[in-house]
C-alpha positions, 0 to 999 in steps of 0.5 A: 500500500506504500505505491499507492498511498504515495500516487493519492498523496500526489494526486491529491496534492495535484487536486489542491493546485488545481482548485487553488488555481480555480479559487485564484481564477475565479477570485481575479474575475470576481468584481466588487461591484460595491466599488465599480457602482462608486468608483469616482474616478477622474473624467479622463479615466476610461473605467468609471464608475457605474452611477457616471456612467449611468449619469453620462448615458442619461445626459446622451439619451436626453441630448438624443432624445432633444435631437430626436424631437428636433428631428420629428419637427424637422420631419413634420414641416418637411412632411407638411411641405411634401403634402402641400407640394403634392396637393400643388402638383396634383392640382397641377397633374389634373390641370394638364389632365385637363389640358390634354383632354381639351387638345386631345378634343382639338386635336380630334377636331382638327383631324376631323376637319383636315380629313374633310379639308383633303376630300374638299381638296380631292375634289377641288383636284378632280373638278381643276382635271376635268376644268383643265381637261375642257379648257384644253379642249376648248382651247383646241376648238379655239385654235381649230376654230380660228384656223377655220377662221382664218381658212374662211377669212381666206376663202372670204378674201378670195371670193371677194377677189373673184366677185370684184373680178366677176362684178369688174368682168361683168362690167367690161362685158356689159360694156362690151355687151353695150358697144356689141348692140351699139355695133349690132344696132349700127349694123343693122341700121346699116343693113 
């Protein structure tokens, strides 16, 4: 029993190390919190004190807190104007609604009248064909006409001619005519 009272005395002994290194361990993270609620350390120190701590959270949550009401102000006004902005573009949106509905009207109406403007100008088109078409016909009748004319004018020129020359003609014949009895009669008071 000697060997195996001496490997419980060191295990024991190894035990009592090893709980006295977790009591040391657990002595190191324990905190006095006594101490770390009071600690009145100066403003520089990092590690204060719970209640300034506490005091300094308070300060911040009421400086945002005034922030935050600030903020909510802003907001409304922001959001005030953002609705009278939208009630003036909605008048507005509904003003030109309201404009393009009446030059949708007017456009309607305007094509309407160009469609008619252009069966008016079709026809205006066809009737200037069909006048176009009987001026030039007119205008060959003219032209015929006038060359007719002209060949009747001739015709009347050389009739004329031929009428003073038959009137001149029968003159001189009648003349000679008027000797030949004159000799007749001489001839036969002659006789």
């Amino acid at each position: 029993m000697n060997v195996v009272g001496r490997i419980f005395t060191v295990l024991i002994f190894l035990m009592s190390v090893v709980f006295a290194t977790f009591a040391l361990a657990v002595y190191a993270t324990q905190t006095n919190w006594k101490l770390a609620a009071d600690n009145d350390k100066p403003p520089e120190v990092e590690n204060k004190g719970l209640v300034q701590r506490l005091e300094k959270a308070k300060k911040e949550s009421e400086e945002l807190q005034g922030q935050k009401k600030k903020l909510e102000e802003q907001c409304k006004v922001e959001k005030e104007r953002q609705d009278r902005a939208l009630a003036a573009l909605e008048t507005e949106n509904l003003r030109l609604v309201k404009d393009w509905a009446e030059d949708e009207q007017k456009l309607v109406t305007l094509e309407r009248q160009l469609d008619d403007d252009v069966l008016a100008l079709q026809r205006q088109h066809e009737r200037l064909v069909k006048l176009r078409a009987e001026t030039d016909d007119l205008r060959r009748q003219i032209a015929a006409a006038k060359t007719d004319r002209e060949a009747q004018f001739k015709r009347l020129v050389a009739l004329t001619d031929e009428l003073h020359n038959a009137v001149a003609e029968r003159m001189r014949l009648e003349k000679s005519n008027a000797e030949l009895r004159a000799e007749l009669n001489e001839a036969r008071r002659l006789k």
